[in-house]
N, C-alpha and C positions, 0 to 999 in steps of 0.2 A: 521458637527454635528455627533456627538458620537452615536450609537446605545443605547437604554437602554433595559442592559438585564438579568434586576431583575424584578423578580414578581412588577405588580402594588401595593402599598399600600393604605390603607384608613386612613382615618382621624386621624384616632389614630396611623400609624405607622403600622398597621399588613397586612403583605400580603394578598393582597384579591383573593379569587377564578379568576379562568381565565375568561376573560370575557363569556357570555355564548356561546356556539356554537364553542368554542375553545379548546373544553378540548380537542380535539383530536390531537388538533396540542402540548397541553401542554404534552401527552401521548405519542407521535411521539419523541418530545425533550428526554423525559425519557428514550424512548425505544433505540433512538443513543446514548445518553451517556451509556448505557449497553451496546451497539456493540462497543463501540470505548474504553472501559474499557475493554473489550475482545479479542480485537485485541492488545493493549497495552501489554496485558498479552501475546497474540500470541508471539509478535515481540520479549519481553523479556527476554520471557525464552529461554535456550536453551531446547529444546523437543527430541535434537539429541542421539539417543544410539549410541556407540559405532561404526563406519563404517557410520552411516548414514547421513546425512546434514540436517544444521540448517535452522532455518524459514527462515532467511537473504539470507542462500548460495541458498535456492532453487527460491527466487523473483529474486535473482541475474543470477543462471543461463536460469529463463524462461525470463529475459531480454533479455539475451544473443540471444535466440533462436527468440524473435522474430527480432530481431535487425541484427544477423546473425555476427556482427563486431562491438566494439565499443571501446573506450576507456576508461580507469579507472575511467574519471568524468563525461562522458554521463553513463556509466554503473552505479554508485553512483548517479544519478538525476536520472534513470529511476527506481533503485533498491527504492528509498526514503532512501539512508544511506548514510551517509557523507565518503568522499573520504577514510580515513584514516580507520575505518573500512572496505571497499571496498578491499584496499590494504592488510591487514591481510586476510581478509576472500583469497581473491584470492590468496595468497601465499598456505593456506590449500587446494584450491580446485586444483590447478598448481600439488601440492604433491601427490592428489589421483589422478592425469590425467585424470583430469574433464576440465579444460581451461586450454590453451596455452595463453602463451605473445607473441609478435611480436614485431620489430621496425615498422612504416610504411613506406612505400617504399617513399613516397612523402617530409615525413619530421621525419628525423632520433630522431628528441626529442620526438616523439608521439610515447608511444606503444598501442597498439593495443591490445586486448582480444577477444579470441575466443574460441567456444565449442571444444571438443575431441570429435572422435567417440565416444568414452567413453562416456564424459559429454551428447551427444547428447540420447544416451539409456537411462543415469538417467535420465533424463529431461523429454524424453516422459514417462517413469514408473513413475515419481512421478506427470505428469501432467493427466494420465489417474489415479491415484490415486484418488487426489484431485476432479478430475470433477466425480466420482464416488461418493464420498461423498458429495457434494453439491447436484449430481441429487434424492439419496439417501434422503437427509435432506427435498427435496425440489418437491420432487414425488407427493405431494399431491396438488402444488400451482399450479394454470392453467397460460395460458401465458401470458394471460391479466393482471392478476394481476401483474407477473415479469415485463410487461410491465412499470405499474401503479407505482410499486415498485423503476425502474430504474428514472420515469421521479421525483419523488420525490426524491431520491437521489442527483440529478444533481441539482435540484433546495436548496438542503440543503448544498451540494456542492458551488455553489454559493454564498449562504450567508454566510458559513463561511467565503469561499475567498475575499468577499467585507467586511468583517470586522477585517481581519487577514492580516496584512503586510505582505511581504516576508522578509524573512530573511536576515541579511545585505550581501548583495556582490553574493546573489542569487539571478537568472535570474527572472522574475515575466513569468512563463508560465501557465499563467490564461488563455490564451487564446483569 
């Protein structure tokens, strides 16, 4: 059975108020589709001036870094970009000697990605960046709330994922 997930109607056809004692959760819906229209926007544009890396190459290379190794399609499932962007973008960061390629020693058709000293210094400057501005935005919110924050997350996480397929020929890592 299909989820329904259009406003209830009344008798005549018109969307009726959420039932009562809901509206928060109807507020909550509101307030992720503005985060995830915001992030849409993140991913989209390029933000990058001149020298500096795009939203994609910086998820790519803090992959990288927690991952320490990986290949061009773990590194594209972990980045959330399909292989084929993965490969262009890494050819740009290969050029500023941000990643190297390898074959891997086990099986010569796998290459291998990895950080440069190099990449390694942008990585922590643009990750102490980032977590600057988040503590910054976020200075005023106590921990319980982040708490509270994170455990709804996960549960909206969820219900998108029990009503969203995976994509053909992608792995389902729902967990």
């Amino acid at each position: 059975m299909r989820p329904v997930l259009d406003s209830p109607a009344d008798d005549a056809g018109r969307a009726s108020a959420p039932a009562q004692g809901r509206a928060s959760i109807d507020e909550l819906r509101q307030t992720l589709v503005q985060m995830s229209a915001a992030e849409r926007r993140l991913r989209s544009r390029d933000h990058s001036q001149p020298g500096e890396l795009t939203h994609a190459q910086i998820r790519s290379i803090a992959a990288l870094g927690r991952e320490r190794e990986m290949t061009v399609g773990q590194l594209a499932r972990s980045a959330e970009l399909k292989p084929a962007t993965v490969t262009v973008l890494l050819d740009h960061l290969e050029q500023a000697g941000i990643v190297q390629r390898h074959r891997s020693t086990e099986d010569r058709r796998v290459c291998n990605v990895s950080l440069t000293p190099t990449g390694w210094e942008v990585l922590e400057r643009k990750l102490a960046a980032w977590q600057a501005l988040w503590e910054e935005r976020l200075h005023d919110v106590s921990d319980d709330d982040l708490q509270a924050a994170m455990r709804v997350l996960r549960q909206v996480t969820e219900l998108y994922d029990s009503i969203t397929p995976p994509e053909d020929g992608a792995p389902d890592d729902r967990g």
